[in-house]
N, CA, C and O of each residue as an XYZ file, in Angstrom:
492
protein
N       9.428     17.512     -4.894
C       9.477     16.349     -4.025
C       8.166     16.219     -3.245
O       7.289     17.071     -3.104
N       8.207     15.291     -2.891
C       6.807     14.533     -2.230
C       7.259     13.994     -1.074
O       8.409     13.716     -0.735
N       5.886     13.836     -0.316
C       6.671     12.797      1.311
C       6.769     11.510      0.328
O       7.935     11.166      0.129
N       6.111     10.987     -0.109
C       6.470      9.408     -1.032
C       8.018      9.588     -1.619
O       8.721      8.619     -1.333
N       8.531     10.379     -2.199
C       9.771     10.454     -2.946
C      10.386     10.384     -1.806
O      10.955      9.342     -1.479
N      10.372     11.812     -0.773
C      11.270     11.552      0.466
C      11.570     10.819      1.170
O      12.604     10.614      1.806
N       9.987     10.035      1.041
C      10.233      8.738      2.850
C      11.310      7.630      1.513
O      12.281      7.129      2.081
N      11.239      7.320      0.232
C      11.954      6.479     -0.294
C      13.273      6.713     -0.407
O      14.137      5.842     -0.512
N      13.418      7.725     -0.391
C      15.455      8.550     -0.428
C      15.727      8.008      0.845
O      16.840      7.483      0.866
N      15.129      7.946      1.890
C      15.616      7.508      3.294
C      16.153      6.333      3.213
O      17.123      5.935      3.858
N      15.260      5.492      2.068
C      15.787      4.139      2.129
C      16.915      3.678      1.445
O      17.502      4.328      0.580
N      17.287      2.318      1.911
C      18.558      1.901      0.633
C      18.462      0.594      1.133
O      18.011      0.151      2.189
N      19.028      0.022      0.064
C      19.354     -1.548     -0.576
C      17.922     -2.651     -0.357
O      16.820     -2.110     -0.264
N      17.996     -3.844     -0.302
C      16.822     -4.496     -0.287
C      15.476     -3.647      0.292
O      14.398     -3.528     -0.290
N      15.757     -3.236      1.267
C      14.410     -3.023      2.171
C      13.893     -1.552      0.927
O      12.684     -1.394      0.757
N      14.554     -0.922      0.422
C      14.081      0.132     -0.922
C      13.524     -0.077     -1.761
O      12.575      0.459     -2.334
N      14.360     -1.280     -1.962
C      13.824     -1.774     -3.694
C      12.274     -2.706     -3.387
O      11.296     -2.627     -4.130
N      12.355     -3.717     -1.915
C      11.023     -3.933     -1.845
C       9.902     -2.808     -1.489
O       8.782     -3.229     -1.777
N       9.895     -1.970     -1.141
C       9.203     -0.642     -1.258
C       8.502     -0.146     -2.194
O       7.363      0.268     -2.411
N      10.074     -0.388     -2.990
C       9.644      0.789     -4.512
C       9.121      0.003     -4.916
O       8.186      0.488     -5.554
N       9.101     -1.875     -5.013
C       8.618     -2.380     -6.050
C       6.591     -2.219     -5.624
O       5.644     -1.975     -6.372
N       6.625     -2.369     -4.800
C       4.666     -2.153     -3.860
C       4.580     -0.614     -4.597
O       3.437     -0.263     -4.889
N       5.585      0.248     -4.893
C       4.645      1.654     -5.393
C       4.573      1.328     -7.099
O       3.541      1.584     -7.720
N       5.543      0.854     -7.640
C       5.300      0.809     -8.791
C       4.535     -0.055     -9.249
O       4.009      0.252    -10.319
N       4.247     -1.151     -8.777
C       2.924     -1.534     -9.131
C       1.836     -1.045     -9.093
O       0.994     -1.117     -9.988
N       1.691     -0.312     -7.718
C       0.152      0.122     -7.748
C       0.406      1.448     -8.382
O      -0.586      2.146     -8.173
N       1.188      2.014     -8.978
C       1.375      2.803     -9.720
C       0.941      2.432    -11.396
O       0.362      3.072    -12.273
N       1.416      1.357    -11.339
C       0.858      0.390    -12.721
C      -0.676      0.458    -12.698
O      -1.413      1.107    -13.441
N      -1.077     -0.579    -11.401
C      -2.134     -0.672    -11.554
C      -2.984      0.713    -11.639
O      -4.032      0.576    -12.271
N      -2.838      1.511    -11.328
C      -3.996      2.739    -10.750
C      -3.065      3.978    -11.126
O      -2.781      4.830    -10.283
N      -2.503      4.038    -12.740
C      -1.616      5.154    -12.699
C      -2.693      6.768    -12.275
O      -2.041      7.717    -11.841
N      -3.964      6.927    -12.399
C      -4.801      8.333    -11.892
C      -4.272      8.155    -10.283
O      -5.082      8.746     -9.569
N      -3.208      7.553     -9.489
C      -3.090      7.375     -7.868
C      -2.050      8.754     -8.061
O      -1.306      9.014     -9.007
N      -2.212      9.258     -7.232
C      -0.959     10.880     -6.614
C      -0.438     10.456     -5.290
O      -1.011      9.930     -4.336
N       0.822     10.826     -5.478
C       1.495     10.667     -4.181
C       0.785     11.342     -3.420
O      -0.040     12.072     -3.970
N       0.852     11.340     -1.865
C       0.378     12.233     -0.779
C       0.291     11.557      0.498
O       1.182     10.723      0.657
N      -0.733     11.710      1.690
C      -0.407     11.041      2.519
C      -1.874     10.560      2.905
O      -2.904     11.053      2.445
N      -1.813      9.656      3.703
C      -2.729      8.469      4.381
C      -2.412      8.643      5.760
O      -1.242      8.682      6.142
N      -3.558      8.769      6.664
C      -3.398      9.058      7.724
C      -1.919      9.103      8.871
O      -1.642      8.488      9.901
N      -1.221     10.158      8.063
C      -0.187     10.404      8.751
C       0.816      9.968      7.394
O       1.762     10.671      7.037
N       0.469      8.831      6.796
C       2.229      8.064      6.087
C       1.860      8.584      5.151
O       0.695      8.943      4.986
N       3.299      8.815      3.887
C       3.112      8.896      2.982
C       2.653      7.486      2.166
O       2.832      6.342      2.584
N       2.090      7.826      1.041
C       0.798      7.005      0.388
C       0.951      7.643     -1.092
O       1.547      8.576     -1.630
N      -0.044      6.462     -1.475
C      -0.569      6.679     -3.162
C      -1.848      6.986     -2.436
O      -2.235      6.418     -1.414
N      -2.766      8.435     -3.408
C      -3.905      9.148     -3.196
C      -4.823      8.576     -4.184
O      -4.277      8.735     -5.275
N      -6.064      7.927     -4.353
C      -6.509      8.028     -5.710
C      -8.116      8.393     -5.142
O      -8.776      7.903     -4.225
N      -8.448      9.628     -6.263
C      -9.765     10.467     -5.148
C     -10.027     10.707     -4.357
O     -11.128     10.471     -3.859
N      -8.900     11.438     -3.751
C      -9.076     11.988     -2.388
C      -8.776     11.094     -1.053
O      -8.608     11.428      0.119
N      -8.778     10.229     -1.496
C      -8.864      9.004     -0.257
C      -7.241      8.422     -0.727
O      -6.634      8.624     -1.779
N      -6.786      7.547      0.627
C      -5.602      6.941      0.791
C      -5.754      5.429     -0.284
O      -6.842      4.892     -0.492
N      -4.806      5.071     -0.703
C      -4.977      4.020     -1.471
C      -3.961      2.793     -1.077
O      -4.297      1.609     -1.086
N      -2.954      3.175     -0.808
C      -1.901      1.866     -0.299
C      -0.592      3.131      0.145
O      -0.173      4.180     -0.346
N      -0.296      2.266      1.378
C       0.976      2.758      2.067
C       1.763      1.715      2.238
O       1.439      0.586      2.606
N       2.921      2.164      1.932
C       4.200      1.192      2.649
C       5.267      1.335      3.212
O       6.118      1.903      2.527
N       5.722      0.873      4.754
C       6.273      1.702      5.449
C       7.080      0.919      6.219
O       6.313      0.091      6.709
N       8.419      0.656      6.690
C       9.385      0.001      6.945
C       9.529      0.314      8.812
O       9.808      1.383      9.356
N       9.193     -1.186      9.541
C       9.143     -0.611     10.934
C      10.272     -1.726     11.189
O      10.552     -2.516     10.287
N      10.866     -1.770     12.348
C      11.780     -2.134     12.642
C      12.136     -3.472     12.440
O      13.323     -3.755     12.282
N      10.954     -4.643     12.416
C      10.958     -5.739     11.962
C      10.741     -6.589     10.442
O      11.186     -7.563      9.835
N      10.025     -5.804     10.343
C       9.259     -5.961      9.004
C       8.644     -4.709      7.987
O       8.807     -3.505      8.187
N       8.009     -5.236      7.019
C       7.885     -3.739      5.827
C       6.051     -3.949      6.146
O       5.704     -5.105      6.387
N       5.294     -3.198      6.143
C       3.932     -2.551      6.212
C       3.360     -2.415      5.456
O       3.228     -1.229      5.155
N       2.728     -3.258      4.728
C       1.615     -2.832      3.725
C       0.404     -2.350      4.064
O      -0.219     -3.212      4.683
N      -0.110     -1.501      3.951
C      -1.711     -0.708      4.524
C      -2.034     -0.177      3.071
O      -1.459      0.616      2.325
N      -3.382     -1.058      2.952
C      -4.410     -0.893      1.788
C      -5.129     -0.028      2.628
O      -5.914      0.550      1.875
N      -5.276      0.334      3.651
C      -6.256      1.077      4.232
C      -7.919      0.709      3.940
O      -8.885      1.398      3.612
N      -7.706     -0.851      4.259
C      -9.168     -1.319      3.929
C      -8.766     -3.241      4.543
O      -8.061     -4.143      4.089
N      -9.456     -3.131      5.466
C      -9.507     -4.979      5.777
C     -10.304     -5.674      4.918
O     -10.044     -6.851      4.666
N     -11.494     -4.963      4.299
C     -12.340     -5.604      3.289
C     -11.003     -5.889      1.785
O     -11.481     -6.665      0.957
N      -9.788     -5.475      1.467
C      -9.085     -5.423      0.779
C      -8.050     -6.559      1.168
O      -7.837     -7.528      0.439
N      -7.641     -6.420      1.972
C      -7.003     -8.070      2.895
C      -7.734     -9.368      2.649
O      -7.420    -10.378      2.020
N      -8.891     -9.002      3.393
C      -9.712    -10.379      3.298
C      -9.951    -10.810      2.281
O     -10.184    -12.015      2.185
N      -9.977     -9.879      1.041
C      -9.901    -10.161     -0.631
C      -9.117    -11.408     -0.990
O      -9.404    -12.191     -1.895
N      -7.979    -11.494     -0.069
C      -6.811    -12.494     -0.320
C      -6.137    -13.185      0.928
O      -5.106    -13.853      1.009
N      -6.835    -12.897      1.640
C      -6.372    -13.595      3.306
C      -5.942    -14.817      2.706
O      -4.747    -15.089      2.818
N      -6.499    -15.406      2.248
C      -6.164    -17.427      2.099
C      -5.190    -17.258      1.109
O      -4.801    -18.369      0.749
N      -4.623    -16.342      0.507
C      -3.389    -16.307     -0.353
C      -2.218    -15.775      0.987
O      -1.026    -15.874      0.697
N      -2.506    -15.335      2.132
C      -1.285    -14.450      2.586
C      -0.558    -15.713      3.798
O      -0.089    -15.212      4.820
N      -0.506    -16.738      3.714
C      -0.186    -17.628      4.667
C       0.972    -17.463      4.633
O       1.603    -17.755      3.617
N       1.553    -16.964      5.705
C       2.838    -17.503      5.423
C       3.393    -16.007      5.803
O       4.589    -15.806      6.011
N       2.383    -14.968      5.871
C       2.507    -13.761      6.233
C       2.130    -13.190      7.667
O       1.616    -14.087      8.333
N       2.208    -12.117      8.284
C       1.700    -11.710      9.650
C       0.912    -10.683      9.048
O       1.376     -9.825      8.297
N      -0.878    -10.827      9.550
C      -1.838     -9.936      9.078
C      -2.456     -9.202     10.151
O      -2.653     -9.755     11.233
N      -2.774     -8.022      9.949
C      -3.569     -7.771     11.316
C      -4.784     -7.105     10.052
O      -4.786     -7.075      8.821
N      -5.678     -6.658     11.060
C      -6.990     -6.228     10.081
C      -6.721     -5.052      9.269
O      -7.630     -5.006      8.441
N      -6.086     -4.277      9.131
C      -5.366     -3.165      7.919
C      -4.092     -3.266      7.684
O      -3.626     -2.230      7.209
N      -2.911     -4.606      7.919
C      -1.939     -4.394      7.760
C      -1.431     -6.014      7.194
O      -1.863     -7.034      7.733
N      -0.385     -6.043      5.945
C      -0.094     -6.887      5.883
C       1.581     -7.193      5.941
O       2.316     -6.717      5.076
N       2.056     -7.950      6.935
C       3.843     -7.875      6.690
C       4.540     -8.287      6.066
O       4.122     -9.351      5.607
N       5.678     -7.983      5.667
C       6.396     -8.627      4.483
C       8.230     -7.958      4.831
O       8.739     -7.190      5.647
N       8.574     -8.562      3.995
C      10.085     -8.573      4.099
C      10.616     -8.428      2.398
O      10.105     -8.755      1.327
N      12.014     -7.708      2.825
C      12.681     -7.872      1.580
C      12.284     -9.365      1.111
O      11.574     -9.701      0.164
N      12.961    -10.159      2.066
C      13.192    -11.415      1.413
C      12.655    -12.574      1.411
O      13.076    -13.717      1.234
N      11.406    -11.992      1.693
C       9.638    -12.576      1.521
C       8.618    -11.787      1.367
O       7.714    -11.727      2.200
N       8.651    -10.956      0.068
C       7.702     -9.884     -0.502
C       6.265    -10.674     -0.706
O       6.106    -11.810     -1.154
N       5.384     -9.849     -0.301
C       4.061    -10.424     -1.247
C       3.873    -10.699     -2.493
O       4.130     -9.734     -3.213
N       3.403    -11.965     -3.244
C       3.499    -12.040     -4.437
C       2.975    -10.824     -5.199
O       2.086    -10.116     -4.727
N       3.439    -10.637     -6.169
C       2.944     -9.641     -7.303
C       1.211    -10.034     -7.802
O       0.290     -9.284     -8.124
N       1.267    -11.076     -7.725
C      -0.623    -11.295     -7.838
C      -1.352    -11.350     -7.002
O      -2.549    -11.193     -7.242
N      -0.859    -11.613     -5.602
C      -1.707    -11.167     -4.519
C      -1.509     -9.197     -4.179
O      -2.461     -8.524     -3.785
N      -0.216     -8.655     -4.424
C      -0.182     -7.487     -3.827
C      -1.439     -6.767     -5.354
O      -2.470     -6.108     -5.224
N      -0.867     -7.182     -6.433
C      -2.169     -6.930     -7.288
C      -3.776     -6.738     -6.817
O      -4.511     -5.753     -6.885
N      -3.922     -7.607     -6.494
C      -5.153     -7.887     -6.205
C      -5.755     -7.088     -4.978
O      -6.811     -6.464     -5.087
N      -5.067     -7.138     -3.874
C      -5.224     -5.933     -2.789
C      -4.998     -4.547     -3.457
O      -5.605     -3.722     -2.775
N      -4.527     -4.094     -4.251
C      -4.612     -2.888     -5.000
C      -5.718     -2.621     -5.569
O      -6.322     -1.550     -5.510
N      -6.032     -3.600     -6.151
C      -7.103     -3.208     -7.079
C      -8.129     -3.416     -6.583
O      -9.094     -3.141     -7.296
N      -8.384     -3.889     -5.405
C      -9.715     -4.480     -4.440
C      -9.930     -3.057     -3.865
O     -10.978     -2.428     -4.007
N      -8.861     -2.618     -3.217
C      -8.799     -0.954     -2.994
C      -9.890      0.395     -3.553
O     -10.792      1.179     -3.255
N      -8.729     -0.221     -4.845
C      -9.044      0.717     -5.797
C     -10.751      0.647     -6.527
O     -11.419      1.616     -6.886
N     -11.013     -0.348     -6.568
C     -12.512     -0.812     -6.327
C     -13.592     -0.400     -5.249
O     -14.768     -0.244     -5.578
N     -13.123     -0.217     -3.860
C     -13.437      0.165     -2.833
C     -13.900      1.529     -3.010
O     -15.091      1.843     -2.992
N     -12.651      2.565     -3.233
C     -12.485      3.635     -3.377
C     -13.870      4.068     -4.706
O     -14.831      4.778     -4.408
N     -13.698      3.558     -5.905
C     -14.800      4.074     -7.210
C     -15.931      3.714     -6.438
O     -16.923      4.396     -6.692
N     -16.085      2.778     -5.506
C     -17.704      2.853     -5.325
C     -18.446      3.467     -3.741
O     -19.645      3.444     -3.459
N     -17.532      3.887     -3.052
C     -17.999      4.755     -2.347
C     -18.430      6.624     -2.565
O     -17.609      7.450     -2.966
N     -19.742      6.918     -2.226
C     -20.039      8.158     -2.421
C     -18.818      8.511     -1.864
O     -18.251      8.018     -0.889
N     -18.340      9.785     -2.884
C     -17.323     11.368     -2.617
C     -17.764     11.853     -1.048
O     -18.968     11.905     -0.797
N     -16.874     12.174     -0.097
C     -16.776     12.576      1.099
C     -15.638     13.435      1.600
O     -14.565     13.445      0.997
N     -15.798     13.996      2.444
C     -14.189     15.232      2.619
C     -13.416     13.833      2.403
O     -13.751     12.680      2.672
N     -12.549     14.235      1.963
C     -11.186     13.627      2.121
C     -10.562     12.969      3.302
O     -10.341     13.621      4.322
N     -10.283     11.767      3.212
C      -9.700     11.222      4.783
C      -8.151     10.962      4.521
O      -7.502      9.925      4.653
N      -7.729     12.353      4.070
C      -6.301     12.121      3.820
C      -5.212     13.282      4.522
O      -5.434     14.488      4.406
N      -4.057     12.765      5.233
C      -3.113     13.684      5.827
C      -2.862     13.440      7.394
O      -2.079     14.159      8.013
C-alpha cells in the first residue's frame, strides 16, 4: 500500500470515483508517474518531483499540478471553475473536462522533463 492507495480507501461514492478518475488518467497519460507524496499529499511522482495531487477538502475536490505555469496552460478553458495559482476546484458533479485535466498533466509533465535534476522536492 501507498499513501495514494490509502488516502483513496478513505473515500467512497461520487467524490472517489471523481478522484480515481484525475489518477487514472494521469496515470494514462504519464504511466513512468509512482505513487508517493507532494509536499505533504499523497501524489503521482514522475522524477523525483510531484506531478499532480488530488485531494478532497470540505467543499470541493483539489487539483494541484504543482505548477501555475500548468494552470495558465488552460486558464481560458477553466471558467466555470474556482482557480487559485496552484489549485484548481472541481466537484463530483462538475469534474474538469478530460481534455483540459489532460492537458494540465501533460503541461506538468513537460515542466518536469525540462527542468535540470535537483534533490527531490518531494514528501
Amino acid at each position: 500500500m501507498t499513501e495514494l492507495t490509502d488516502y483513496l480507501g478513505t473515500l467512497s461514492g461520487p467524490v472517489r470515483e471523481a478522484v480515481a478518475h484525475v489518477y487514472e488518467r494521469a496515470r494514462a497519460l504519464v504511466p513512468e508517474a509512482t505513487d508517493g507524496v507532494g509536499y505533504g499529499m499523497p501524489a503521482l511522482v514522475l522524477d523525483g518531483r510531484p506531478l499532480v495531487s488530488v485531494m478532497v477538502a470540505r467543499a470541493h475536490i483539489g487539483l494541484y499540478p504543482f505548477s501555475s505555469a500548468a494552470i495558465d496552460a488552460v486558464r481560458d478553458e477553466l471558467g466555470g471553475f474556482s482557480t487559485s495559482r496552484g489549485t484548481v476546484r472541481f466537484s463530483s458533479d462538475h469534474p474538469v473536462p478530460d481534455a483540459v485535466l489532460d492537458r494540465i498533466v501533460l503541461a506538468r509533465r513537460d515542466e518536469i522533463r525540462s527542468r535540470p535534476m535537483r534533490s527531490p522536492r518531494v514528501g
